[in-house]
mmCIF file of the C-alpha atoms, coordinates in Angstrom:
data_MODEL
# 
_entry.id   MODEL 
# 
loop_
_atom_site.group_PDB 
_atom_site.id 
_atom_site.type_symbol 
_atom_site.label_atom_id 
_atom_site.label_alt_id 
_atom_site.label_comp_id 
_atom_site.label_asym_id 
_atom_site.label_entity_id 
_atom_site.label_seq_id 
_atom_site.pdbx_PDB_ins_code 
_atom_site.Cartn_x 
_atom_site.Cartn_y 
_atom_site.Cartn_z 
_atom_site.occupancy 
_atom_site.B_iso_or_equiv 
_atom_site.pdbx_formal_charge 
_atom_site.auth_seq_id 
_atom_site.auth_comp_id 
_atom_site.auth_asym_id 
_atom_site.auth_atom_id 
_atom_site.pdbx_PDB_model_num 
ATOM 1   C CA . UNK A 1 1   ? 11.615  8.064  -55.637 1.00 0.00 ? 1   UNK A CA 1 
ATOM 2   C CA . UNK A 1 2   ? 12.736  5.590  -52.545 1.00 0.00 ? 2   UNK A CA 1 
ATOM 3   C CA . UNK A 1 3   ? 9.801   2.661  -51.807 1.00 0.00 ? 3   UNK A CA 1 
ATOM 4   C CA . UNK A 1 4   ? 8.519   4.716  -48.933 1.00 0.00 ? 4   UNK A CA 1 
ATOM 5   C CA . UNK A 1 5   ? 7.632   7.648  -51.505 1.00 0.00 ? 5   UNK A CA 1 
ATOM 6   C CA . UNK A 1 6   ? 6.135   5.352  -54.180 1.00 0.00 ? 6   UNK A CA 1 
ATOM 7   C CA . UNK A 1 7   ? 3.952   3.679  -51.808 1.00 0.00 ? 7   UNK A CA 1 
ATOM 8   C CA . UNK A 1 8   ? 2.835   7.132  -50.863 1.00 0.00 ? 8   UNK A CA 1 
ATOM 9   C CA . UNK A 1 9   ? 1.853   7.993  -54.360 1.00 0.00 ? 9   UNK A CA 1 
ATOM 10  C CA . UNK A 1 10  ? 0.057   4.713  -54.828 1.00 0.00 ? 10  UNK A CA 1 
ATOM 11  C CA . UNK A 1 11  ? -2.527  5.842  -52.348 1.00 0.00 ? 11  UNK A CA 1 
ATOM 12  C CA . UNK A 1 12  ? -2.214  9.255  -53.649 1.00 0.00 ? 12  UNK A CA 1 
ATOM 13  C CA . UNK A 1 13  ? -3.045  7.730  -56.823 1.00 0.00 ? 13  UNK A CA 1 
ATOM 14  C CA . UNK A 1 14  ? -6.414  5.838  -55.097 1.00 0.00 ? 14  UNK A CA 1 
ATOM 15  C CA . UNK A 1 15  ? -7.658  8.295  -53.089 1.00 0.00 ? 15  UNK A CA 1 
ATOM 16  C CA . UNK A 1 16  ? -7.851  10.856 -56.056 1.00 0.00 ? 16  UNK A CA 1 
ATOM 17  C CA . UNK A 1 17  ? -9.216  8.656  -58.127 1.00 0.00 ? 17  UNK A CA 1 
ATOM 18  C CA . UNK A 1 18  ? -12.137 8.336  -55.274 1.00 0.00 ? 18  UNK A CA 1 
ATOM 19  C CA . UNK A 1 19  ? -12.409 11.532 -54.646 1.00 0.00 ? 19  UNK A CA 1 
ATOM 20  C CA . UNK A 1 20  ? -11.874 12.427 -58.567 1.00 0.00 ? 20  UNK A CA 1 
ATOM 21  C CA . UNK A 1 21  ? -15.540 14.775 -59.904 1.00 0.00 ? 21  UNK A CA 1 
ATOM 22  C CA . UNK A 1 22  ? -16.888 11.670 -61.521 1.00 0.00 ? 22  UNK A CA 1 
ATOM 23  C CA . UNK A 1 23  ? -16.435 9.117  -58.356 1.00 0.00 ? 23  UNK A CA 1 
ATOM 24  C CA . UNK A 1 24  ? -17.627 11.786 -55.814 1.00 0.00 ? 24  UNK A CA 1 
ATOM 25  C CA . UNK A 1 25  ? -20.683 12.571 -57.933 1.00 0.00 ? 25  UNK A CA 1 
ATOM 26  C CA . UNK A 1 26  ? -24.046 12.045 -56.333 1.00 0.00 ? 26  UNK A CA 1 
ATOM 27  C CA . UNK A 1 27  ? -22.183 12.038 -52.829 1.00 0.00 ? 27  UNK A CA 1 
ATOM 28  C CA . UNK A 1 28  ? -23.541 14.296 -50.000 1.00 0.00 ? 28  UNK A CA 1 
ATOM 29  C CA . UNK A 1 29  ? -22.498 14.525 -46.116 1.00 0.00 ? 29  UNK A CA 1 
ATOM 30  C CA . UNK A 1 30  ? -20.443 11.308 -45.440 1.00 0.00 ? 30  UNK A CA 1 
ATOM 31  C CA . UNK A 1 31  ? -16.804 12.202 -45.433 1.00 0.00 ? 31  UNK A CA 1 
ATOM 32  C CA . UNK A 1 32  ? -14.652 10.184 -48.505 1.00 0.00 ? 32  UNK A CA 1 
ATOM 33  C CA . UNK A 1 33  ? -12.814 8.821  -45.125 1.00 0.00 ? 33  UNK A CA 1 
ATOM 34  C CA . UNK A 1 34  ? -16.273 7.445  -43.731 1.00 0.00 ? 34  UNK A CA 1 
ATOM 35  C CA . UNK A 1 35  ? -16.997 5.821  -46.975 1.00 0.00 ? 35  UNK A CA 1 
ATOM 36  C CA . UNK A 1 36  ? -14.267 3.654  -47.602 1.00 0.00 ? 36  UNK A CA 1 
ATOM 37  C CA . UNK A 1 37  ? -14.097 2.663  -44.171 1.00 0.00 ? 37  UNK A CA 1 
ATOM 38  C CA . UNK A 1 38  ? -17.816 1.600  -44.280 1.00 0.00 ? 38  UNK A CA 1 
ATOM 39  C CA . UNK A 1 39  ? -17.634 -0.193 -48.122 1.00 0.00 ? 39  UNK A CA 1 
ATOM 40  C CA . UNK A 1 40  ? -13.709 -1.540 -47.571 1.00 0.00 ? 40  UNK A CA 1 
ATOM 41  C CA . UNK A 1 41  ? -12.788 0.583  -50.774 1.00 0.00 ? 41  UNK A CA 1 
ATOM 42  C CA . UNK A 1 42  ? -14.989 -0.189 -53.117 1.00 0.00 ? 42  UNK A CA 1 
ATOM 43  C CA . UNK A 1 43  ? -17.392 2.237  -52.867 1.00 0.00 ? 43  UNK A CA 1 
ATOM 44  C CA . UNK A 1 44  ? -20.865 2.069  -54.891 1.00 0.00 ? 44  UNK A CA 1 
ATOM 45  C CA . UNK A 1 45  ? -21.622 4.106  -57.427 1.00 0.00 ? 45  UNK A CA 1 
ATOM 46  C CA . UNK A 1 46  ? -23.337 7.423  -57.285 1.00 0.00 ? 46  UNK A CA 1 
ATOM 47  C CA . UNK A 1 47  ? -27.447 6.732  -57.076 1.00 0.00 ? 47  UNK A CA 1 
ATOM 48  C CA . UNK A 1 48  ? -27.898 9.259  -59.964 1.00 0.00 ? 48  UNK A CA 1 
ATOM 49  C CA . UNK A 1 49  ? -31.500 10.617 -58.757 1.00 0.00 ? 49  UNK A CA 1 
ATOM 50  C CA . UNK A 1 50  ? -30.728 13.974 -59.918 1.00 0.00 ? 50  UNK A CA 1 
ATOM 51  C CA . UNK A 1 51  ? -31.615 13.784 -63.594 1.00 0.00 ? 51  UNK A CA 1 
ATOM 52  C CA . UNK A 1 52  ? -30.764 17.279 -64.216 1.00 0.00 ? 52  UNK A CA 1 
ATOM 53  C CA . UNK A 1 53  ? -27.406 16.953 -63.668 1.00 0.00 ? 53  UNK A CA 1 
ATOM 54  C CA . UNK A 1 54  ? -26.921 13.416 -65.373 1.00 0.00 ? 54  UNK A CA 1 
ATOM 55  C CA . UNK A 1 55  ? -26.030 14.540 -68.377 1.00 0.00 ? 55  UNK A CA 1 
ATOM 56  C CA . UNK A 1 56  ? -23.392 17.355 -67.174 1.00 0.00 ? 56  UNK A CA 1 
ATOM 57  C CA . UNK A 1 57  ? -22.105 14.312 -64.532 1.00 0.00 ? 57  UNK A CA 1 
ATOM 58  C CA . UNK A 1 58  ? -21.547 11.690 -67.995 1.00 0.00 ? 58  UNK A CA 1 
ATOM 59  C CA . UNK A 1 59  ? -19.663 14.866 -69.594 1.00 0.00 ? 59  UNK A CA 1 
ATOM 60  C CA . UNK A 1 60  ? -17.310 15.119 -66.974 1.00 0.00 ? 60  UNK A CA 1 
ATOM 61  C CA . UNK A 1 61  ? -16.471 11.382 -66.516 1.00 0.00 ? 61  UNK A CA 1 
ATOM 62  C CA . UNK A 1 62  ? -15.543 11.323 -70.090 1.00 0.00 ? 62  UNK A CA 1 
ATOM 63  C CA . UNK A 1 63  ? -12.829 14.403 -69.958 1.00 0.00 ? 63  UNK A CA 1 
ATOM 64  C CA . UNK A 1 64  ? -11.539 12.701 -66.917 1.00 0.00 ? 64  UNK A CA 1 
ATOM 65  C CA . UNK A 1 65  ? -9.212  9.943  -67.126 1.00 0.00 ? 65  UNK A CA 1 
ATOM 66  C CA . UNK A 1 66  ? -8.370  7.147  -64.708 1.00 0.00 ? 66  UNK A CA 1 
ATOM 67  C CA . UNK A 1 67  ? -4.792  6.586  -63.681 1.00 0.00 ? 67  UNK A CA 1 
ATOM 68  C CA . UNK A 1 68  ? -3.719  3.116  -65.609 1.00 0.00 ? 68  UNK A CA 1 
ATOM 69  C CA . UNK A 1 69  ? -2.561  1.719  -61.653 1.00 0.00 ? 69  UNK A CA 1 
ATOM 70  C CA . UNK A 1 70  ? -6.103  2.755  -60.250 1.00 0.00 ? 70  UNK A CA 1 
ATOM 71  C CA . UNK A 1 71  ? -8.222  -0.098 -60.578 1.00 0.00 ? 71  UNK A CA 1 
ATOM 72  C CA . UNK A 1 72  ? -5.236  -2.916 -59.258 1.00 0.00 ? 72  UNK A CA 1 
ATOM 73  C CA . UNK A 1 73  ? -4.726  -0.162 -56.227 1.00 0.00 ? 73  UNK A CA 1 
ATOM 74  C CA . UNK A 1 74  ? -7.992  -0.172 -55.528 1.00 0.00 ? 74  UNK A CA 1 
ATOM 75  C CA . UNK A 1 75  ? -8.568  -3.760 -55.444 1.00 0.00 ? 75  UNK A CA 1 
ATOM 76  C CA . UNK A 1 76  ? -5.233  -4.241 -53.582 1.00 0.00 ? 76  UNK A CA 1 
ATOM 77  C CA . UNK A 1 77  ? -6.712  -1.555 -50.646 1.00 0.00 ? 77  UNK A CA 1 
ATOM 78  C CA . UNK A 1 78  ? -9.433  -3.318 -50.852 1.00 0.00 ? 78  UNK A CA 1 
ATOM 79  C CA . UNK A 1 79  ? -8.449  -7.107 -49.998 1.00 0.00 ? 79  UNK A CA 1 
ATOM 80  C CA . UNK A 1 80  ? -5.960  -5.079 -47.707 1.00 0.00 ? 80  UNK A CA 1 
ATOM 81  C CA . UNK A 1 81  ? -9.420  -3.042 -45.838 1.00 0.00 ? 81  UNK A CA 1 
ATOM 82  C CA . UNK A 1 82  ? -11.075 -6.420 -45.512 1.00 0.00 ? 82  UNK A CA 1 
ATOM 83  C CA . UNK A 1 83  ? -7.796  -8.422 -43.928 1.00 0.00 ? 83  UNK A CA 1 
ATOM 84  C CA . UNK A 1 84  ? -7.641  -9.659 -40.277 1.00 0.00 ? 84  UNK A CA 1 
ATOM 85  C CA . UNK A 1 85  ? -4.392  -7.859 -39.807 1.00 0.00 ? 85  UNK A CA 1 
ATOM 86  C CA . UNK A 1 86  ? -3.820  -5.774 -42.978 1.00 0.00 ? 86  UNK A CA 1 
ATOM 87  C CA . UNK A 1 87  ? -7.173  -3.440 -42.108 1.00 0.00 ? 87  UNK A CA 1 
ATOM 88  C CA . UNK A 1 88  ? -5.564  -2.030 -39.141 1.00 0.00 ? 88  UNK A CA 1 
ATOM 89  C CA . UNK A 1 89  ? -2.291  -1.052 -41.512 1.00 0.00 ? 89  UNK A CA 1 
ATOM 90  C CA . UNK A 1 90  ? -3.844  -0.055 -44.477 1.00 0.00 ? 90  UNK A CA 1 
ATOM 91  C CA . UNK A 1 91  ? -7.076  2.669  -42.366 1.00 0.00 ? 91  UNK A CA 1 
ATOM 92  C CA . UNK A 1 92  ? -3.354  4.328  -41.158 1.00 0.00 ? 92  UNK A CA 1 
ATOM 93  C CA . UNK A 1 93  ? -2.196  4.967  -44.703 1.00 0.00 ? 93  UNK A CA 1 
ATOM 94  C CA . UNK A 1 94  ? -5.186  6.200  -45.841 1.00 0.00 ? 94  UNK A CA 1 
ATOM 95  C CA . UNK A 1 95  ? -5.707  8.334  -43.255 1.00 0.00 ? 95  UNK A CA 1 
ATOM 96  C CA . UNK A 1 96  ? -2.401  9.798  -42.963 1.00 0.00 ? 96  UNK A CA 1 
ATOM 97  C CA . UNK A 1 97  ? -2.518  10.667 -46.897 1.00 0.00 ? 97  UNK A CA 1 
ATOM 98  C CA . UNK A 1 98  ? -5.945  11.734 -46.995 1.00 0.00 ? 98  UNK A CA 1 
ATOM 99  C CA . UNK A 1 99  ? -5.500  14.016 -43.676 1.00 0.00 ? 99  UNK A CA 1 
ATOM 100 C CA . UNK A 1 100 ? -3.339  16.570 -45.195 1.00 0.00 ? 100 UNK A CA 1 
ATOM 101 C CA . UNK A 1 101 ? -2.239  20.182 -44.992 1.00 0.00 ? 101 UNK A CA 1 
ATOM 102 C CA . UNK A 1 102 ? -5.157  22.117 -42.835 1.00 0.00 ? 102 UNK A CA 1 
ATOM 103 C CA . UNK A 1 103 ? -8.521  21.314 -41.351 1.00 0.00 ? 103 UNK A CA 1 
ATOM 104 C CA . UNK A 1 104 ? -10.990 23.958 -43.397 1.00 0.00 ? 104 UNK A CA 1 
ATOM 105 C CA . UNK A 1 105 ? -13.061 23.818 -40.115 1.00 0.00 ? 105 UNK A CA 1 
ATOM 106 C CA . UNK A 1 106 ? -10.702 24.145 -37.486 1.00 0.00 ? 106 UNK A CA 1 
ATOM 107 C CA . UNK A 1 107 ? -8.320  26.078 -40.079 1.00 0.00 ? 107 UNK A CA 1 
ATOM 108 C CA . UNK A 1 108 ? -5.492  24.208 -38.234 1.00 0.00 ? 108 UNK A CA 1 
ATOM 109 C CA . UNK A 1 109 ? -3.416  21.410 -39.144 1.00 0.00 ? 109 UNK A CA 1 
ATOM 110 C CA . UNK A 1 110 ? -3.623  18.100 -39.091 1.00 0.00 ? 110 UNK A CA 1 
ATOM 111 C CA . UNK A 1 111 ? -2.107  15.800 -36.798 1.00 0.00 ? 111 UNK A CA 1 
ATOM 112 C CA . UNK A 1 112 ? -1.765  12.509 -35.493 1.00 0.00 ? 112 UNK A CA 1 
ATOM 113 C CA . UNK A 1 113 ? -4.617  13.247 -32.965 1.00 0.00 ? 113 UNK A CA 1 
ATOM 114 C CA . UNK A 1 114 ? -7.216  13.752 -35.651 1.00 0.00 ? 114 UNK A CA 1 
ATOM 115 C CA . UNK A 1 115 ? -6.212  10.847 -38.033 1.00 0.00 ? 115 UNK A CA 1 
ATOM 116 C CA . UNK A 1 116 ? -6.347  8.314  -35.230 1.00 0.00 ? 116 UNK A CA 1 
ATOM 117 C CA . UNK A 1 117 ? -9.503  9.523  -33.977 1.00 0.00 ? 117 UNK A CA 1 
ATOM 118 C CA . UNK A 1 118 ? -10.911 9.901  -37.909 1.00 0.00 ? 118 UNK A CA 1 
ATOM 119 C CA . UNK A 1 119 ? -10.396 6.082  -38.409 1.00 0.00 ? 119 UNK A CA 1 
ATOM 120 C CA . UNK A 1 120 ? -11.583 4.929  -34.351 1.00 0.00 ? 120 UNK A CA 1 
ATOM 121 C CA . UNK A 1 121 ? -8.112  4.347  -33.068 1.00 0.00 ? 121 UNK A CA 1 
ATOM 122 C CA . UNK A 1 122 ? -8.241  7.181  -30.658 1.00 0.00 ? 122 UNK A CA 1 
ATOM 123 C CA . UNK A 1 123 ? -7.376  5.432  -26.967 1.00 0.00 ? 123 UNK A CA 1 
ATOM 124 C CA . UNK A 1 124 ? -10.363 5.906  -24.394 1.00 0.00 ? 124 UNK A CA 1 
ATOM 125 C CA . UNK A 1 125 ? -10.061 8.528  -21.835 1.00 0.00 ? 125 UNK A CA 1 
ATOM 126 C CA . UNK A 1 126 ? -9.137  7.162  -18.002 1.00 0.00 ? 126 UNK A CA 1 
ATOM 127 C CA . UNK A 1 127 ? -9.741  11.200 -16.548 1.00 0.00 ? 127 UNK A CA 1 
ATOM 128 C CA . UNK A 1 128 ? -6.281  10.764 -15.385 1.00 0.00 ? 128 UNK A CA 1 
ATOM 129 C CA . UNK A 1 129 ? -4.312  13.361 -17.916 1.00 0.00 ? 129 UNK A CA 1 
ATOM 130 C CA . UNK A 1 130 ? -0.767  11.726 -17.199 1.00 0.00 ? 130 UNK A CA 1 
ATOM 131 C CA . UNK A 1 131 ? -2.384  7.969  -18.056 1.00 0.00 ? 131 UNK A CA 1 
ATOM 132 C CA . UNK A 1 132 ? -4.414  9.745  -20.912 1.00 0.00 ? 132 UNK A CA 1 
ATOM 133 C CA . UNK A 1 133 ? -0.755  11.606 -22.202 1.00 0.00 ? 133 UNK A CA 1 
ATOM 134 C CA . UNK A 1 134 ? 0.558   8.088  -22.213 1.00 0.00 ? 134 UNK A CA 1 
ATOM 135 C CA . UNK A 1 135 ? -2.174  6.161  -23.954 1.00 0.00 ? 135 UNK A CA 1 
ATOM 136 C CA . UNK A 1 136 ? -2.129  9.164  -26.667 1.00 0.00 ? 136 UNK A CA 1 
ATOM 137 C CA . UNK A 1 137 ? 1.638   8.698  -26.865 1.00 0.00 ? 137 UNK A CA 1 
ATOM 138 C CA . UNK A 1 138 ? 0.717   4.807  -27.811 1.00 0.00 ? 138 UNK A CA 1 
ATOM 139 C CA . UNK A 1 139 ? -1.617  5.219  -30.270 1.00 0.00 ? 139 UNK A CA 1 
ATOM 140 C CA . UNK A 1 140 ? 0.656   7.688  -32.342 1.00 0.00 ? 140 UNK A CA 1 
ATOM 141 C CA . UNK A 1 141 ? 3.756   5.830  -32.337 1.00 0.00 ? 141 UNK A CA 1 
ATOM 142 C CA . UNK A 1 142 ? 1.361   2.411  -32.986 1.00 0.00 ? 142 UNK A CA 1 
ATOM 143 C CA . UNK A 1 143 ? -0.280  4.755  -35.916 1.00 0.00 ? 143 UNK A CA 1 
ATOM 144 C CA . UNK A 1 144 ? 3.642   5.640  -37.478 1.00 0.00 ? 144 UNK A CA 1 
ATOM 145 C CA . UNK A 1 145 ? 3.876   1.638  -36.896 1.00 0.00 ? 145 UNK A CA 1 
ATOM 146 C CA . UNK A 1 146 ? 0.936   0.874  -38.961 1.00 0.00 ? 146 UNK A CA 1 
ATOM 147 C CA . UNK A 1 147 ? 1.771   3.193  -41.946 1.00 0.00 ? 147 UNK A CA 1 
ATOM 148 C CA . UNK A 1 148 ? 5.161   1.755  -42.278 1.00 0.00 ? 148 UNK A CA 1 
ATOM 149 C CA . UNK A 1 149 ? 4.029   -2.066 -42.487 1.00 0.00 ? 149 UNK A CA 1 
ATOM 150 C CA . UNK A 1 150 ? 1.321   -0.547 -44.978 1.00 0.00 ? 150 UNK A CA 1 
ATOM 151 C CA . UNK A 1 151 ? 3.531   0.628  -47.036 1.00 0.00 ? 151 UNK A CA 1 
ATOM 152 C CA . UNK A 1 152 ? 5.652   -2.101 -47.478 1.00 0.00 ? 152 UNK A CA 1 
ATOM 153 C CA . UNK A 1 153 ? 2.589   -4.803 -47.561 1.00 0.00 ? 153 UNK A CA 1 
ATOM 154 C CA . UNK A 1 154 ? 0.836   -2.174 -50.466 1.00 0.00 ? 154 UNK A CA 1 
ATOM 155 C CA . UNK A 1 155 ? 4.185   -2.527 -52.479 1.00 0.00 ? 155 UNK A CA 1 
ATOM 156 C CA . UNK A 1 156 ? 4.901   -5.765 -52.115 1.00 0.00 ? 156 UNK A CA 1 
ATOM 157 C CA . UNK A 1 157 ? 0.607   -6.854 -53.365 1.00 0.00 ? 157 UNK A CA 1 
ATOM 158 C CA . UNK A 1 158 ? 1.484   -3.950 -56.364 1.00 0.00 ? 158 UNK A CA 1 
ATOM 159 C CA . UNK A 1 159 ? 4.381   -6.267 -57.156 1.00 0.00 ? 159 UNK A CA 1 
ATOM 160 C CA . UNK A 1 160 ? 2.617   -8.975 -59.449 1.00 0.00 ? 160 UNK A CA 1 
ATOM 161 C CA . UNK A 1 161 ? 1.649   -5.494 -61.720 1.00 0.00 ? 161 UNK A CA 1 
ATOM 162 C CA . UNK A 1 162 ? 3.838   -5.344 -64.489 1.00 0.00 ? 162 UNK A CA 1 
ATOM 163 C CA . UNK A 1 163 ? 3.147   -1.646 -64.711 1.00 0.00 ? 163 UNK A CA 1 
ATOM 164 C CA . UNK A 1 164 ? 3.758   -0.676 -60.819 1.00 0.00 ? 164 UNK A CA 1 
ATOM 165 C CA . UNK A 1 165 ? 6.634   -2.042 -60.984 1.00 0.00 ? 165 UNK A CA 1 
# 
């Protein structure tokens, strides 16, 4: 697996352990997306109102087992979401992993278009569609920028790990 792959997996590794049955219990309408973006990672746990289901809900989080890298990952995203110039980076990465495969809504694809906008990166609209082409045209190759320096600055904070290593 070449560094580019691994750091890939690392947030892989995060962003199903967020979205895993026992983190995304108690969660309704707020996409996972909007969540880490508004707690920097570390999202709080589930409020737990609904009794009836508390038991079934402690059930679950015992058949379900954290990855051993998930807790350093997600402290590493986090220090990375709340970083004057490691936010920026690390809101790519996520995005770009968690965007995958097709929209259930739209029932198409995924692109750059949608990830940028998803995360608040999308460049304002001028009315002129050549200027607007080339703002768009920007933003994406800024966006592959971003996810590249992520990577590398994810890897190199998972280096002092023994067990990322």
């Amino acid at each position: 697996m070449n560094q580019s792959d691994y750091a890939d997996h690392l947030i892989d590794v995060y962003l199903e352990g967020l979205t895993s049955i026992s983190n995304d219990a108690g969660w309704e309408g707020d996409s996972m997306m909007a969540r880490v973006i508004q707690f920097h990672g570390d999202l709080p746990p589930p409020t737990r109102n609904d009794k009836s289901n508390e038991s079934m809900i402690r059930a679950i989080e015992k058949l379900r087992n954290k990855h051993a890298l998930f807790d350093a990952i997600k402290r590493e995203v986090g220090v990375m979401l709340g970083s004057y110039g490691e936010s920026d980076k690390i809101l790519a990465l996520l995005a770009d992993r968690y965007y995958q495969g097709q929209n259930p809504l739209t029932k198409r694809k995924y692109n750059d278009i949608y990830k940028l906008s998803s995360i608040g990166y999308a460049p304002m609209s001028t009315g002129d569609p050549i200027e607007d082409g080339k703002a768009w045209e920007s933003a994406r190759k800024n966006f592959r920028r971003r996810i590249v320096k992520a990577r590398a600055l994810l890897l190199e904070r998972m280096e002092k790990y023994p067990i990322a290593a």
